[in-house]
DSSP file (Angstrom, degrees, kcal/mol; ACC not computed):
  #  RESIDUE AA STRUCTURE BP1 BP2  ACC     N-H-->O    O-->H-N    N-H-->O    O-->H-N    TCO  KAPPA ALPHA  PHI   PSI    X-CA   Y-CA   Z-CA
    1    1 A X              0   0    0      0, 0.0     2,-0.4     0, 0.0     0, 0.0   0.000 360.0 360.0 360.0 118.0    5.6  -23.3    2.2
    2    2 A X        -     0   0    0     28,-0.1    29,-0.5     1,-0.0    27,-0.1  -0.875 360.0 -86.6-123.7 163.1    4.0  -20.0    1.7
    3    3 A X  E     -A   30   0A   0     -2,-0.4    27,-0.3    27,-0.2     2,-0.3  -0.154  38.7-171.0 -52.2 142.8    1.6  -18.4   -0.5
    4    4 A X  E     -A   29   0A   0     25,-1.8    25,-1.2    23,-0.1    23,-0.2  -0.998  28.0-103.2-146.0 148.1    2.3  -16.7   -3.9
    5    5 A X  E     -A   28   0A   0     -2,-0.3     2,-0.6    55,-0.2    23,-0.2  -0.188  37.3-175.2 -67.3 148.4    0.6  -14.7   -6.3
    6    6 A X  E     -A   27   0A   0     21,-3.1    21,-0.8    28,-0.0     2,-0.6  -0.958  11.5-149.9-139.2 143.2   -0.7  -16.4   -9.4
    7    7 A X  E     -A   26   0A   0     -2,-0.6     2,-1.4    19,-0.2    19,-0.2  -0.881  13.5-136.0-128.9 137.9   -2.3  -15.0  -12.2
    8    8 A X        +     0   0    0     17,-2.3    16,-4.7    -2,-0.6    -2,-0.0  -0.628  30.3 166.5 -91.9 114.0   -4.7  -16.6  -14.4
    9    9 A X        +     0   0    0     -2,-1.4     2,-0.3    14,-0.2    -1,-0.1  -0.140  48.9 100.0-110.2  43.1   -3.5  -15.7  -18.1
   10   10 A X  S    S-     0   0    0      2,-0.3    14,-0.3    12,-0.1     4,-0.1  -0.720  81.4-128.1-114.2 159.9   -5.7  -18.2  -19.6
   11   11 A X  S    S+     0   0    0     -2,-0.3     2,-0.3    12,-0.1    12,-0.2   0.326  91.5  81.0 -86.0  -1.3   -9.2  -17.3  -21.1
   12   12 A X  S    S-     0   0    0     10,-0.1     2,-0.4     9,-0.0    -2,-0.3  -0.705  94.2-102.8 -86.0 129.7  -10.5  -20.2  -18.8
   13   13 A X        -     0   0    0     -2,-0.3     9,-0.2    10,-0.1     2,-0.2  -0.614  41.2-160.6 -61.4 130.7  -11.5  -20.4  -14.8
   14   14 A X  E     -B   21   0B   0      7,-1.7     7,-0.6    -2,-0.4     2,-0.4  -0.467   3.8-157.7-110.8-178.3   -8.4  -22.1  -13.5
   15   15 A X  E     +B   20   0B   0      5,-0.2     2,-0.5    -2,-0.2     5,-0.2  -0.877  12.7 179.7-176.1 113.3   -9.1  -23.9   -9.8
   16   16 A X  E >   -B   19   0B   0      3,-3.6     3,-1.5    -2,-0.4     2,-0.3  -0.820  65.8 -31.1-122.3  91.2   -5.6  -24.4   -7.8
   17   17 A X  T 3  S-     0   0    0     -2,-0.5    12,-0.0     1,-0.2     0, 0.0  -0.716 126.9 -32.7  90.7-162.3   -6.4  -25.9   -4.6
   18   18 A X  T 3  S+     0   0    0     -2,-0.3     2,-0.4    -3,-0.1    -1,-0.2   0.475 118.4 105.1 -81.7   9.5   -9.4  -25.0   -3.4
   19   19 A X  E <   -B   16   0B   0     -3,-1.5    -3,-3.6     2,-0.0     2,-0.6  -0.734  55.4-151.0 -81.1 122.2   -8.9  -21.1   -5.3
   20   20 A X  E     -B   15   0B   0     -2,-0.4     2,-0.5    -5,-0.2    -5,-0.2  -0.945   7.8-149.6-102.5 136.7  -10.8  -20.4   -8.3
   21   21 A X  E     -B   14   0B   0     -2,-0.6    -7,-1.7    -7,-0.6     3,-0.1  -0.884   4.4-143.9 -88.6  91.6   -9.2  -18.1  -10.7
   22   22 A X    >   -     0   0    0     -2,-0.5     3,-1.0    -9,-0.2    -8,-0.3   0.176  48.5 -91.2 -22.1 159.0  -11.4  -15.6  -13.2
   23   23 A X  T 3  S+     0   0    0    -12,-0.2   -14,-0.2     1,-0.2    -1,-0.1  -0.744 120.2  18.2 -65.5 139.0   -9.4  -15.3  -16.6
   24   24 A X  T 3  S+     0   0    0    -16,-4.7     2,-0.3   -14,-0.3    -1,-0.2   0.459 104.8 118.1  87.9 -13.7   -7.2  -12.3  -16.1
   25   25 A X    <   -     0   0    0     -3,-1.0   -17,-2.3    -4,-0.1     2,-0.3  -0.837  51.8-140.8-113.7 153.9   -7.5  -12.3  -12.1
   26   26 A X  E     +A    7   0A   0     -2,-0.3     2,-0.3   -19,-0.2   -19,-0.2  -0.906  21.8 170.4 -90.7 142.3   -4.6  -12.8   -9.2
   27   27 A X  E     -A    6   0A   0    -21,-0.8   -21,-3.1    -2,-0.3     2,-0.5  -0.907  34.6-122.3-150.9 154.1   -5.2  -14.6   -6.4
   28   28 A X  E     +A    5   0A   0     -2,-0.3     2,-0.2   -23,-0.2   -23,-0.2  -0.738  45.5 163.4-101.5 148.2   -2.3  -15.7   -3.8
   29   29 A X  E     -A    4   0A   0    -25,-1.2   -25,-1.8    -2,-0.5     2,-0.5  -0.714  46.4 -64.9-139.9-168.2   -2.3  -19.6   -3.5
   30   30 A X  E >   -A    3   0A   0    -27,-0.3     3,-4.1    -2,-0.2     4,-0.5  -0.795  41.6-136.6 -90.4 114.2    0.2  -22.4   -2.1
   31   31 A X  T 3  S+     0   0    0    -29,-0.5   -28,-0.1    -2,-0.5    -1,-0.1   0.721 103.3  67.8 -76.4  -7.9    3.2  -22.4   -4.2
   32   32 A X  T 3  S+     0   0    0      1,-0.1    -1,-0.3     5,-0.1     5,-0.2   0.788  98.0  53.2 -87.6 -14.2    3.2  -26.0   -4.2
   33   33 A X  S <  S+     0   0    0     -3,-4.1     4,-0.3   -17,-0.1    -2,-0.2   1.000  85.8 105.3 -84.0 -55.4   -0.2  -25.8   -6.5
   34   34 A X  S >  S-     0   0    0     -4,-0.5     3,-0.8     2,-0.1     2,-0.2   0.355  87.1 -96.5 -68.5 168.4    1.4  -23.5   -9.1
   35   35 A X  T 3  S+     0   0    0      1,-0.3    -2,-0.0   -19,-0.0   -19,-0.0  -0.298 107.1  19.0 -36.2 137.6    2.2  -25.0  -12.2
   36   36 A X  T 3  S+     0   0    0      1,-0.2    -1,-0.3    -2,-0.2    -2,-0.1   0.536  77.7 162.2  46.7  18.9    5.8  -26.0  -12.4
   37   37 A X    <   -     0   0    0     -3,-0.8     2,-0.5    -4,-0.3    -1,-0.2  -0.445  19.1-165.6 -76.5 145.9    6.4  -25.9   -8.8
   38   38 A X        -     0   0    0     -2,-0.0     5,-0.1     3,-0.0     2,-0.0  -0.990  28.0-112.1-137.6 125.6    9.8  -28.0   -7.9
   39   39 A X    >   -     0   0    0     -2,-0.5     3,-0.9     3,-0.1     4,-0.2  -0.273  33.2-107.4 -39.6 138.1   10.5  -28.9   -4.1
   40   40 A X  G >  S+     0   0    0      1,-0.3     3,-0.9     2,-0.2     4,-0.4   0.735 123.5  65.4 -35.8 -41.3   13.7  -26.9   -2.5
   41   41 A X  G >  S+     0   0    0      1,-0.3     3,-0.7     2,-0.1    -1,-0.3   0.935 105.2  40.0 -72.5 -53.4   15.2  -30.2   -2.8
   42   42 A X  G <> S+     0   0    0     -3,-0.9     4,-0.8     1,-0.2    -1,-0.3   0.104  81.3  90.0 -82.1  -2.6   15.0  -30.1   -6.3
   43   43 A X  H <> S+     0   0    0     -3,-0.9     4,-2.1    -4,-0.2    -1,-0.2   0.781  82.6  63.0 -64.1 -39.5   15.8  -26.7   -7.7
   44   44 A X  H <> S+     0   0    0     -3,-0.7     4,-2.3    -4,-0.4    -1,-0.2   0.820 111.9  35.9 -47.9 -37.7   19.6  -27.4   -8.1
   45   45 A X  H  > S+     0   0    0      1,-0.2     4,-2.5     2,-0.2    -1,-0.2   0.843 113.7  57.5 -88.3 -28.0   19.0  -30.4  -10.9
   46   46 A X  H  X S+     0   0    0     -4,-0.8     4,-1.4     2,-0.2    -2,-0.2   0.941 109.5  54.0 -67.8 -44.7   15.5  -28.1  -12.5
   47   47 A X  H >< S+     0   0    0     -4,-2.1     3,-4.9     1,-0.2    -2,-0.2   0.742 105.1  53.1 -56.7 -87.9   19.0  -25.2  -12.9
   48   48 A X  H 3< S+     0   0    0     -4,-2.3    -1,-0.2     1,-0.3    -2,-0.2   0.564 114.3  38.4 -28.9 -37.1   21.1  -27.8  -15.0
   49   49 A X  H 3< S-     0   0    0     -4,-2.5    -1,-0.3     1,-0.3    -2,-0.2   0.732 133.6 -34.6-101.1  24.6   18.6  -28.5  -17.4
   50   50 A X    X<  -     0   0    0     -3,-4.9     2,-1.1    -4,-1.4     3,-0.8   0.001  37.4-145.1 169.6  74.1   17.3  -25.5  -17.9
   51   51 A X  T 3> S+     0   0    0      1,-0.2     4,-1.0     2,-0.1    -4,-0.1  -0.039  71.2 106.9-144.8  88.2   16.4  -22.1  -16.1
   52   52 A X  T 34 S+     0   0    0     -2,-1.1     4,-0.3     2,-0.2    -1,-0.2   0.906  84.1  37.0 -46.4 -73.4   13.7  -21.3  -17.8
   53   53 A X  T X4 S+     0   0    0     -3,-0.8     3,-1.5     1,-0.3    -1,-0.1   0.818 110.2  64.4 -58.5 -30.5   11.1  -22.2  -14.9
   54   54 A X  T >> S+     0   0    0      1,-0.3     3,-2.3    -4,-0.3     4,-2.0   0.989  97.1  57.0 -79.6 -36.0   13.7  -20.7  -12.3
   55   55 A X  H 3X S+     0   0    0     -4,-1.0     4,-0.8     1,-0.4    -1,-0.3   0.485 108.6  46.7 -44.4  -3.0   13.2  -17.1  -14.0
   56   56 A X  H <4 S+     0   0    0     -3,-1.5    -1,-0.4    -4,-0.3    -2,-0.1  -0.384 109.5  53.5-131.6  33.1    9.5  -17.4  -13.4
   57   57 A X  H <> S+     0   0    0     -3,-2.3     4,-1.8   -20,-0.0    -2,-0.2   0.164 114.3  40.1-144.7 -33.8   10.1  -18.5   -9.8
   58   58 A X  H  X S+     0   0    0     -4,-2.0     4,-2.7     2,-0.2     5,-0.2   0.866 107.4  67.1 -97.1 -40.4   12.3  -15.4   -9.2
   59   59 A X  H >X S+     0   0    0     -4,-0.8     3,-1.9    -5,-0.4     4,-1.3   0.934 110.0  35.0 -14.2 -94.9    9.8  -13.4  -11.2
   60   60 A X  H 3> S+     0   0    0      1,-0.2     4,-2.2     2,-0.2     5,-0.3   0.744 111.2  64.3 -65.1 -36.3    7.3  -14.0   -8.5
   61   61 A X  H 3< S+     0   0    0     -4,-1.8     4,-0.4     1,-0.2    -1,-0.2   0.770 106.4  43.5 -17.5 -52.5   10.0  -13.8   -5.7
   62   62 A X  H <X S+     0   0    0     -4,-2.7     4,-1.3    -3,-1.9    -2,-0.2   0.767 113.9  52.2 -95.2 -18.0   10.6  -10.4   -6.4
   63   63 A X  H  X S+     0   0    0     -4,-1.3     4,-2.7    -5,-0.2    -2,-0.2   0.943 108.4  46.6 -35.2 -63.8    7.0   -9.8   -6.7
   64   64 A X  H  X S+     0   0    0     -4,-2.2     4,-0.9     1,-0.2    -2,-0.2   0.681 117.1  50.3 -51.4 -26.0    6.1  -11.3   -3.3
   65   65 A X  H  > S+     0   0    0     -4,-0.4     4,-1.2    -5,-0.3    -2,-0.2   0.815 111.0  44.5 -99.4 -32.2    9.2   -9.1   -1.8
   66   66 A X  H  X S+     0   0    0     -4,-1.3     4,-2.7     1,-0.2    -2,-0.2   0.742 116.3  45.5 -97.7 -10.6    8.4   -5.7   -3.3
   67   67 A X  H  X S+     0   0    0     -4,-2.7     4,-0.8     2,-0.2    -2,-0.2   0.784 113.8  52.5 -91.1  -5.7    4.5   -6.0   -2.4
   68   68 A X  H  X S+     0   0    0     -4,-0.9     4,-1.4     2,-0.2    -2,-0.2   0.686 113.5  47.3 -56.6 -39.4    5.7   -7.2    1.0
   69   69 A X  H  X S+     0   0    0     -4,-1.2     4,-0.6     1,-0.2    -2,-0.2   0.917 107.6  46.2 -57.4 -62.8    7.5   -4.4    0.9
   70   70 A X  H  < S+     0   0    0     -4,-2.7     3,-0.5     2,-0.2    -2,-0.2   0.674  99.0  76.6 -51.5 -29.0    5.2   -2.0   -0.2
   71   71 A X  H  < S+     0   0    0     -4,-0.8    -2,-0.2     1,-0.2    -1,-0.2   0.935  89.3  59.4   8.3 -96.0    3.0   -3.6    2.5
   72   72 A X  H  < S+     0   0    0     -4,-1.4    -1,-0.2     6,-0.0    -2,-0.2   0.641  86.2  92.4 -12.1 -48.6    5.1   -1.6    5.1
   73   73 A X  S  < S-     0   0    0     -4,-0.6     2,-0.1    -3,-0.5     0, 0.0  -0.319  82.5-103.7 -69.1 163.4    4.4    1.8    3.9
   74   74 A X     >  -     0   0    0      1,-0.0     4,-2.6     4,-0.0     5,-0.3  -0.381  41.0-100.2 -99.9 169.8    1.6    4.0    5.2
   75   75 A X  H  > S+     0   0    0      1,-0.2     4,-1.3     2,-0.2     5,-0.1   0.564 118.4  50.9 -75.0  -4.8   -1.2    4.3    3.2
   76   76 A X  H  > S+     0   0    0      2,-0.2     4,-2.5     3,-0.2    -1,-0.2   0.858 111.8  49.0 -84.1 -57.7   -0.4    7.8    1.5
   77   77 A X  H >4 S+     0   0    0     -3,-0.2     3,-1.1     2,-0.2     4,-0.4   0.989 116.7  43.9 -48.2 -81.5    3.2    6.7    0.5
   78   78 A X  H >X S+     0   0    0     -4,-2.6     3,-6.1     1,-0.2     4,-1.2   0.845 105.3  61.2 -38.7 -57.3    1.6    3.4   -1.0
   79   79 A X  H 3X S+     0   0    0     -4,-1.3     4,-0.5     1,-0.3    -1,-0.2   0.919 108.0  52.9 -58.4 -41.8   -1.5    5.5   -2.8
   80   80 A X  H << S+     0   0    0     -4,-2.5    -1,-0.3    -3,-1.1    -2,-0.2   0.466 104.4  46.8-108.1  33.2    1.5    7.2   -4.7
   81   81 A X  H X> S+     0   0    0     -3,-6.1     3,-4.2    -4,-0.4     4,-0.8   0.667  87.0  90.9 -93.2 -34.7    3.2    4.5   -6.0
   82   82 A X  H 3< S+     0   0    0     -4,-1.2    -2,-0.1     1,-0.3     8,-0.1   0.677  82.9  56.0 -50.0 -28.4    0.0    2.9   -7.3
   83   83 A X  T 3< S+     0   0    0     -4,-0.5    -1,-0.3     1,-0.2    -3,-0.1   0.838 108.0  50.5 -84.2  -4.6    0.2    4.7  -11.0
   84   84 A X  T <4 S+     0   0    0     -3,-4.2    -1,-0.2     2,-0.1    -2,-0.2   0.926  91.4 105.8 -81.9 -29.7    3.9    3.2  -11.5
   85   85 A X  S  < S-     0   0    0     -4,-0.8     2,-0.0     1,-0.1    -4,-0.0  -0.252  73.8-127.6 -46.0 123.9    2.5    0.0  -10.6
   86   86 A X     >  -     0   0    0      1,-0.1     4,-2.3     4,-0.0     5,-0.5  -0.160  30.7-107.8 -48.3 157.8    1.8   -2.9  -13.5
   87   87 A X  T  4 S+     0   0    0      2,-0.2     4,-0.4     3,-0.2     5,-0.2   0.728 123.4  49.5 -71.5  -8.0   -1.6   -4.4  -13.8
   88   88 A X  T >> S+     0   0    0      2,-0.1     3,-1.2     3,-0.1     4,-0.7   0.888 113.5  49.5 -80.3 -75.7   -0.4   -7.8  -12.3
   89   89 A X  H 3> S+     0   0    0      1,-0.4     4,-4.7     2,-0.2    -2,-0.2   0.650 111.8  43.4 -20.0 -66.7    1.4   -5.7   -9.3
   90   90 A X  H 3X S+     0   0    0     -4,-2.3     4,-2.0     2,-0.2     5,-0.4   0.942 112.6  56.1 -79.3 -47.0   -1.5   -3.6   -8.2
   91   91 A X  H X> S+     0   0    0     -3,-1.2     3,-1.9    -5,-0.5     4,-1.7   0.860 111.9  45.6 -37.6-101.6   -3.6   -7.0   -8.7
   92   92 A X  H 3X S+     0   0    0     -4,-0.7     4,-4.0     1,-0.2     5,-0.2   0.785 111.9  50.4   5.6 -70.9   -1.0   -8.5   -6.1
   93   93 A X  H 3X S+     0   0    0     -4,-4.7     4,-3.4    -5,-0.3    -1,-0.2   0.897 110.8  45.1 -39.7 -49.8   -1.3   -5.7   -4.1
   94   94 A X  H <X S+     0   0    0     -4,-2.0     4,-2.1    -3,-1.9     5,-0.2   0.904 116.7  48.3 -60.1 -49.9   -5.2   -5.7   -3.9
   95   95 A X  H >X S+     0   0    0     -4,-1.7     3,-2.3    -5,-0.4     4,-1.2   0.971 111.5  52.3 -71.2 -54.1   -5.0   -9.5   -3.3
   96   96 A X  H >X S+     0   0    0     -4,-4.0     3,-2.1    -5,-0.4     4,-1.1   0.908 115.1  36.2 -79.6 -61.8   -2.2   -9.0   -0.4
   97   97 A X  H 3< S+     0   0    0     -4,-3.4    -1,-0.4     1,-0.3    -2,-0.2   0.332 117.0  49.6 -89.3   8.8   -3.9   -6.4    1.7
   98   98 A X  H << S+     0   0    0     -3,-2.3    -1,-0.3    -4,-2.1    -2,-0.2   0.625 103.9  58.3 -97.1  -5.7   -7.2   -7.6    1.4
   99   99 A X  H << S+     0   0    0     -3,-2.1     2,-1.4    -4,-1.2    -2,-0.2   0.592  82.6 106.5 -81.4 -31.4   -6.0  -11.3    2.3
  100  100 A X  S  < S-     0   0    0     -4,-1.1    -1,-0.1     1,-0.2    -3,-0.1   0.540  90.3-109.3 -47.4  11.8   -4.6   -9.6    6.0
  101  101 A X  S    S-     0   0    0     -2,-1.4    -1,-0.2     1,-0.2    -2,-0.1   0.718  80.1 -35.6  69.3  18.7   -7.3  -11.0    8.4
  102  102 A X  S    S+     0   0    0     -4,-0.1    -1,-0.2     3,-0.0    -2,-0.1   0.649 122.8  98.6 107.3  11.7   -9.4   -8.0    9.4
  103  103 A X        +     0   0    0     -4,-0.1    -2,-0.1     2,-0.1    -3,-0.1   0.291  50.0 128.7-120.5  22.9   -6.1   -5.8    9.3
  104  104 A X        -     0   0    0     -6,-0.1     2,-0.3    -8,-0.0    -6,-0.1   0.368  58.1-137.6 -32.2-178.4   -7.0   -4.4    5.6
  105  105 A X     >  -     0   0    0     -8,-0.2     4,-1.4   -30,-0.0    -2,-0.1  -0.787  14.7-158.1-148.1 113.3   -6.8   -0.5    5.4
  106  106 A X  T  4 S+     0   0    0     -2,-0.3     4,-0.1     2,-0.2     5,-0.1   0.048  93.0  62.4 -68.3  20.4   -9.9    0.3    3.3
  107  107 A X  T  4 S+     0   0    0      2,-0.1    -1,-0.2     3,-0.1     4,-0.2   0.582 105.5  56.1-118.5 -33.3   -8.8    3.7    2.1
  108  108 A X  T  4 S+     0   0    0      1,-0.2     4,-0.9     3,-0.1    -2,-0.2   0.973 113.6  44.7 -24.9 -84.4   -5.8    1.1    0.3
  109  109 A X  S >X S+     0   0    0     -4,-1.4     4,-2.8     2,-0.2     3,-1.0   0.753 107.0  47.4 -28.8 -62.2   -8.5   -0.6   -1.1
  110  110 A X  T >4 S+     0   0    0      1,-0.2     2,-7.6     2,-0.2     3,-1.8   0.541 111.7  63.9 -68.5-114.6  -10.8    2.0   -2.4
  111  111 A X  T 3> S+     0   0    0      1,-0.4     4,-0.7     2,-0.2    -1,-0.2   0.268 110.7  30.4  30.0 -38.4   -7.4    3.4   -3.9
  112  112 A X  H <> S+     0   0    0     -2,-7.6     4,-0.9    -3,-1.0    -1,-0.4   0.852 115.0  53.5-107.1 -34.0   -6.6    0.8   -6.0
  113  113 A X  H << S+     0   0    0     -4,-2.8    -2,-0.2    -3,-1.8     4,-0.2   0.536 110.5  58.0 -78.9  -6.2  -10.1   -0.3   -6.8
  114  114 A X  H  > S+     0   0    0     -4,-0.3     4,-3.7    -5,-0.2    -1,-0.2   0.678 114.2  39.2-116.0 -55.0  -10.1    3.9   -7.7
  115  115 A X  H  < S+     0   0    0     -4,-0.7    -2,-0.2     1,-0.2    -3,-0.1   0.632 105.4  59.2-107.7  22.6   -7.1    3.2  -10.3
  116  116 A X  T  X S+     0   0    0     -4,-0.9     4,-0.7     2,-0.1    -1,-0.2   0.660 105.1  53.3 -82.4 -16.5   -8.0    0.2  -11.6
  117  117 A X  H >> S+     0   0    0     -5,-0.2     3,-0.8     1,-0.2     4,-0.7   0.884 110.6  47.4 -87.3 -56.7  -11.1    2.1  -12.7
  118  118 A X  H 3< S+     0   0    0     -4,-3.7    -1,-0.2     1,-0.2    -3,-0.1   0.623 101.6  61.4 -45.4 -16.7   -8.9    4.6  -14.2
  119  119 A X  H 34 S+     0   0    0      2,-0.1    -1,-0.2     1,-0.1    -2,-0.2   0.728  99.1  62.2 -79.3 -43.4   -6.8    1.9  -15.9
  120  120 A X  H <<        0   0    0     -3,-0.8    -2,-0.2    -4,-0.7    -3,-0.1   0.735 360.0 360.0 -73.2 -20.4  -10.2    0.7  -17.9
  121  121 A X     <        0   0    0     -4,-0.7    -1,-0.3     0, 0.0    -2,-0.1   0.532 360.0 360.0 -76.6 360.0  -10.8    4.0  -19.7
């Protein structure tokens, strides 16, 4: 079971686990707290009736895989992707590399926190 981003698109603090979520913020949690989460076991019979939920499961799949991705790159390469980036993505982003255990890159950081601030105008 690994962590996935979630975003709270409610006008409410949402609380998943022990994460509370602003309205509006992402934060990586335990995929087994999101909302709709189905067990491995269980995806096949969640397809038959319906797959609604699995599009929002592959949604965040390919999220978690292209900021994983992005991850990899040095911080110059990343700093010019950031304006193609959506405002969930670059949330993601923020949340991935500041989540790395003391192996952040804080010129990443200021970088995004730099075009989110650009975003607001």
């Amino acid at each position: 079971m690994g962590l996935v981003p979630y975003t709270n698109e409610s006008a409410k603090f949402e609380h998943l686990g022990g994460t509370t979520i602003p309205p509006g913020d992402t934060r990586m949690v335990d995929e087994t707290l999101v909302p709709g989460y189905e067990p491995a076991a269980d995806k096949p019979a969640g397809a038959a009736e319906g797959g609604a939920s699995d599009d929002g499961k592959d949604e965040q799949e390919k999220l978690l895989a292209a900021i994983t991705a992005m991850l990899a790159l040095n911080v110059p390469d990343i700093q010019a992707k950031l304006p193609e980036l959506s405002d969930k993505e670059l949330d993601a982003l923020e949340l991935a590399e500041s989540g790395s255990e003391g192996k952040n890159r804080t010129t990443l950081l200021q970088a995004i926190a730099t075009e989110k601030l650009g975003r607001v105008k």
